[in-house]
LOMAR-871735 format. One record per residue (C-alpha): residue in one letter; x, y, z; residue number from 1. Coordinates in Angstrom, 1 decimal. Example, Ala and Ser with C-alpha at 12.3 -4.5 7.8 and 13.67 -1.06 7.14 Angstrom:
<recs>
[a [12.3 -4.5 7.8] 1]
[s [13.7 -1.1 7.1] 2]
</recs>
This chain:
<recs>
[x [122.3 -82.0 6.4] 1]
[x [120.6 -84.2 3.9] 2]
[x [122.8 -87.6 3.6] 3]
[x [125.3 -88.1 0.3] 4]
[x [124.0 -90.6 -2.5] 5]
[x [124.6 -94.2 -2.3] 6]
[x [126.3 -96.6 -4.5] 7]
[x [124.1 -98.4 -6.8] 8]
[x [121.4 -101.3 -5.9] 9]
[x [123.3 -104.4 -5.5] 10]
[x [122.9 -107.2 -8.1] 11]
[x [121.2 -109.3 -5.6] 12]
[x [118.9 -106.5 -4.7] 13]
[x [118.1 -106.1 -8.6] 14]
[x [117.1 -109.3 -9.1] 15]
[x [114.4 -109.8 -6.3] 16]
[x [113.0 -106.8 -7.4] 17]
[x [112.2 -108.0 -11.1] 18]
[x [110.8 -110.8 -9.4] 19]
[x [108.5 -109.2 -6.9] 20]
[x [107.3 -106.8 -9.7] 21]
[x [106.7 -109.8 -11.6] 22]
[x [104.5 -111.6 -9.0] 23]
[x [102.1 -108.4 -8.1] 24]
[x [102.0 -108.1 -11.9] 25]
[x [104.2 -105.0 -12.5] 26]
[x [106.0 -104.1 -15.7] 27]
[x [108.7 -101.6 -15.3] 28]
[x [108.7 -99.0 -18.5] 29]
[x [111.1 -96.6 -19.2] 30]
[x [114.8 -95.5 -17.9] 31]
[x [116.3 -94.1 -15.8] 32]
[x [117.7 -90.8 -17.1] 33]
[x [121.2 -90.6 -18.0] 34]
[x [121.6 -87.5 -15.7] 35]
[x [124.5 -87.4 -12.9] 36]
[x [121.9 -85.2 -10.4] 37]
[x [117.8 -84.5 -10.5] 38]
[x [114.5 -84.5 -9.2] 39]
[x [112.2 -87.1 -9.2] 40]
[x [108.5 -86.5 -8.6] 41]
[x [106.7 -89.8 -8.0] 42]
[x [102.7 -89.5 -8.2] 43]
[x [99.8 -90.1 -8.0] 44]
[x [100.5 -91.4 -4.4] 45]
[x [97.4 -92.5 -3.1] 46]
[x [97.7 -96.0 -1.0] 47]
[x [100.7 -97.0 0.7] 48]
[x [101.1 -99.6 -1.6] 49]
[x [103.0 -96.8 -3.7] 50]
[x [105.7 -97.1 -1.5] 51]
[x [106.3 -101.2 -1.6] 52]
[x [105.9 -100.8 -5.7] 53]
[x [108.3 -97.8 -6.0] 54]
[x [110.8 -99.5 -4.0] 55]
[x [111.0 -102.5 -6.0] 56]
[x [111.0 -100.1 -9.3] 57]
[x [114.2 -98.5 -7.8] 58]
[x [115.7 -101.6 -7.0] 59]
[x [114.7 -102.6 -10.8] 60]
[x [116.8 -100.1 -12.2] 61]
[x [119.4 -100.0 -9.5] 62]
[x [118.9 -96.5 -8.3] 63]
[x [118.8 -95.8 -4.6] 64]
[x [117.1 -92.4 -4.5] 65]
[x [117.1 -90.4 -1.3] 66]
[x [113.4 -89.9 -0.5] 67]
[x [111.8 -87.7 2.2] 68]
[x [109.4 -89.0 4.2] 69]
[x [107.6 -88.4 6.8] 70]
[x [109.0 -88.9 10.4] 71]
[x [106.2 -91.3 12.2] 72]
[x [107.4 -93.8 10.0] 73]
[x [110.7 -94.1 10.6] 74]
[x [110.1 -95.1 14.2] 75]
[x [111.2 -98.5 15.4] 76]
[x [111.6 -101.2 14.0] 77]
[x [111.4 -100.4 10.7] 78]
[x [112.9 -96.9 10.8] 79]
[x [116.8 -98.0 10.5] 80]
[x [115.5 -100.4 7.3] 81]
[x [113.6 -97.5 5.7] 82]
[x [116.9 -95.4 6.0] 83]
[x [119.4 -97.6 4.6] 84]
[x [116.8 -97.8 1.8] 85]
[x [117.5 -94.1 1.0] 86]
[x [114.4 -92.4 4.1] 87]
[x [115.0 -89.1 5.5] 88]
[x [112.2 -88.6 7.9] 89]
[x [110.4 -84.7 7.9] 90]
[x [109.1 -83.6 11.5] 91]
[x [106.2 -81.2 10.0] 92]
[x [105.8 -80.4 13.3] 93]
[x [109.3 -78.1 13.2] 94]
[x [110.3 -75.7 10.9] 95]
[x [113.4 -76.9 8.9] 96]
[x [114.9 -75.4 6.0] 97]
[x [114.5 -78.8 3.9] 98]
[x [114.9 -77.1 0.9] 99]
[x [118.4 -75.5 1.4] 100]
[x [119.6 -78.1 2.9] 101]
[x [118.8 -80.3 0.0] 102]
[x [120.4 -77.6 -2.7] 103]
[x [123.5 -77.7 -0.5] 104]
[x [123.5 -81.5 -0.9] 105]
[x [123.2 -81.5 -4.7] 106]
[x [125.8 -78.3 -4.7] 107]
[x [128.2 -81.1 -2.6] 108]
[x [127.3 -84.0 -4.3] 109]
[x [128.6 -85.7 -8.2] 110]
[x [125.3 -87.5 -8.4] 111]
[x [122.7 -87.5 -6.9] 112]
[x [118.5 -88.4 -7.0] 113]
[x [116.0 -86.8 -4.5] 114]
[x [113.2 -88.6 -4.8] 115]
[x [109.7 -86.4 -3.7] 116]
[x [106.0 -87.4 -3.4] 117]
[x [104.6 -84.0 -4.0] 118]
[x [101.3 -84.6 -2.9] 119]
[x [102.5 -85.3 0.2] 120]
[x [99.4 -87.3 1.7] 121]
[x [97.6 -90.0 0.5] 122]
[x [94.5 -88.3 0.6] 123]
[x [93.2 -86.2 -1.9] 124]
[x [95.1 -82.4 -3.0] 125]
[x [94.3 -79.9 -4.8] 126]
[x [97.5 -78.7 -4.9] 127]
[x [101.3 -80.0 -4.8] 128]
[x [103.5 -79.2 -2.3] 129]
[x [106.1 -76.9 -4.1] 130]
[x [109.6 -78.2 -2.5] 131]
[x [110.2 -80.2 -5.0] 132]
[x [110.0 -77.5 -7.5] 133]
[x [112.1 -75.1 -5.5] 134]
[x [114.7 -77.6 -4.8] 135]
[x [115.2 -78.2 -8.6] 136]
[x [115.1 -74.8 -9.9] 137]
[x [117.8 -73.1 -7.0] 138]
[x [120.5 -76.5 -7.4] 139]
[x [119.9 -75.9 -11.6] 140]
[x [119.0 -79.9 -12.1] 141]
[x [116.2 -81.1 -13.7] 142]
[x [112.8 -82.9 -12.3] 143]
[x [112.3 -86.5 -13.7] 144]
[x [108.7 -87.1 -13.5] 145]
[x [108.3 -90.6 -12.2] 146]
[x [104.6 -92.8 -12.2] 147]
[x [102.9 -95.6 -11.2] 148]
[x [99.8 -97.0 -13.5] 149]
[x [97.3 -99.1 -11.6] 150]
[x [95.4 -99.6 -15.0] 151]
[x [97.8 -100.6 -16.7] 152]
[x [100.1 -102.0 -14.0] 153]
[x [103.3 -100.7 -15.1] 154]
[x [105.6 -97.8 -13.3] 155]
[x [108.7 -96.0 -14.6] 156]
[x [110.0 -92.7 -15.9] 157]
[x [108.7 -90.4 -18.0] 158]
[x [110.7 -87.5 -19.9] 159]
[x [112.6 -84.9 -17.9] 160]
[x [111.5 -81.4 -17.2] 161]
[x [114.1 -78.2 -17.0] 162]
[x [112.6 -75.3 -14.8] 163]
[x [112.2 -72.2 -16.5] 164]
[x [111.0 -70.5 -13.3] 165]
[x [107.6 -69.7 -14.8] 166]
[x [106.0 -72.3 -12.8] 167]
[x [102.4 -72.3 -14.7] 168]
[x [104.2 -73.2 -17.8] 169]
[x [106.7 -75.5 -16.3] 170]
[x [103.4 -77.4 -14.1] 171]
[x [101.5 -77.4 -17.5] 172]
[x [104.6 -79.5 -19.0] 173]
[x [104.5 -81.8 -15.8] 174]
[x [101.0 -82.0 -16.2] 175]
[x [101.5 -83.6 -19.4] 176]
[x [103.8 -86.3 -18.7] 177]
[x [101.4 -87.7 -16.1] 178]
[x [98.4 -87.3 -18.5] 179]
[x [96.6 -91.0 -18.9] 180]
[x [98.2 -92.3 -15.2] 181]
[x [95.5 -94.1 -13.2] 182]
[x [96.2 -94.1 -9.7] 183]
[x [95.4 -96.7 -7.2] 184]
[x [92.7 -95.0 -5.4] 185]
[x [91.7 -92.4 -8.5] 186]
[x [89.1 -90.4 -6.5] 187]
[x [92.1 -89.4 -4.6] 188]
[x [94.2 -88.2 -7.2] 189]
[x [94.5 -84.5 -7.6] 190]
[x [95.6 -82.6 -10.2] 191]
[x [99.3 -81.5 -11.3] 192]
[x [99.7 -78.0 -10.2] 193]
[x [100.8 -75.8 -7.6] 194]
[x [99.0 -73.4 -5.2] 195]
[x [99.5 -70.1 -6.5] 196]
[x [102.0 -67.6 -4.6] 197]
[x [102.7 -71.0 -2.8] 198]
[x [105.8 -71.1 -0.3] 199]
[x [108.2 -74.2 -0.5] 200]
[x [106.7 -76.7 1.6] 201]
</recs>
């Protein structure tokens, strides 16, 4: 069973982020929605810089998002950190019903953010990997589309997104809120869209 929210960053934790986003150069922009329970997409993810700069982002606006990730990297000694930092590791290698078990967490949660590289690789997709979009749409919350701008160096939130179920017209719509994003690597950026008759992955 997917782990219950945390409190909120600490103060502490708050203020070294600002000022690590302020030495690599970042600018956070945005807020955090006002929104007991979502979603959040983070893209394009294509260095694992993504991760150190999303981190600090979260810690910026004192949210401590559950994230999946996946399970090679939560093996010593960095594997306990990367958990109390919000990490659930994904074996690939097993089938696990990742999906229901994160539904039944929102279901059995008051608030709560599930934070979901949809890509889920580094390298270039053609495709997302449509857990995300199954995991909002059955537990009825929203997905907050989240991004990180080389170009411009600046990372936030953008507007939510409520499922409708058609998912062409509800990718179009997420599709849009990412539109003007430069990712680190852009050659390995993909587009915002899901494989059609895709399964939850």
């Amino acid at each position: 069973m997917l782990p219950p929210p945390d409190k909120p960053v600490s103060l502490p934790l708050h203020l070294l982020g600002r000022a690590l986003l302020s030495v690599l150069g970042w600018t956070p922009s945005g807020a955090v929605p006002d929104l007991p329970k979502f979603v959040c997409v983070v893209a394009p993810h294509t260095a694992n810089m993504d991760f150190v700069v999303g981190l600090l982002l979260s810690w910026h606006f004192r949210i401590r998002a559950r994230w999946l990730g996946k399970a090679p990297i939560f093996r010593p000694p960095l594997g306990a950190l990367l958990r109390y930092f919000g990490g659930i590791p994904v074996d690939r290698s097993r089938h696990q019903n990742l999906v229901g078990e994160a539904v039944a967490a929102f279901a059995a949660s008051e608030r709560m953010i599930l934070g979901i590289a949809p890509e889920g690789t580094r390298r270039r997709t053609d495709f997302w990997r449509s857990g995300f979009y199954q995991i909002a749409l059955q537990a009825g919350v929203p997905v907050v589309p989240a991004f990180l701008d080389y170009r411009t160096r600046t990372g936030g939130f953008r507007e939510p997104v409520w499922l409708t179920g058609n998912r062409e017209k509800d990718m179009e719509v997420l599709a849009g809120r990412y539109e003007g994003v430069t990712a680190r690597h852009p050659d390995c950026a993909g587009p915002v869209c899901l494989r059609p008759g895709d399964a939850a992955k």
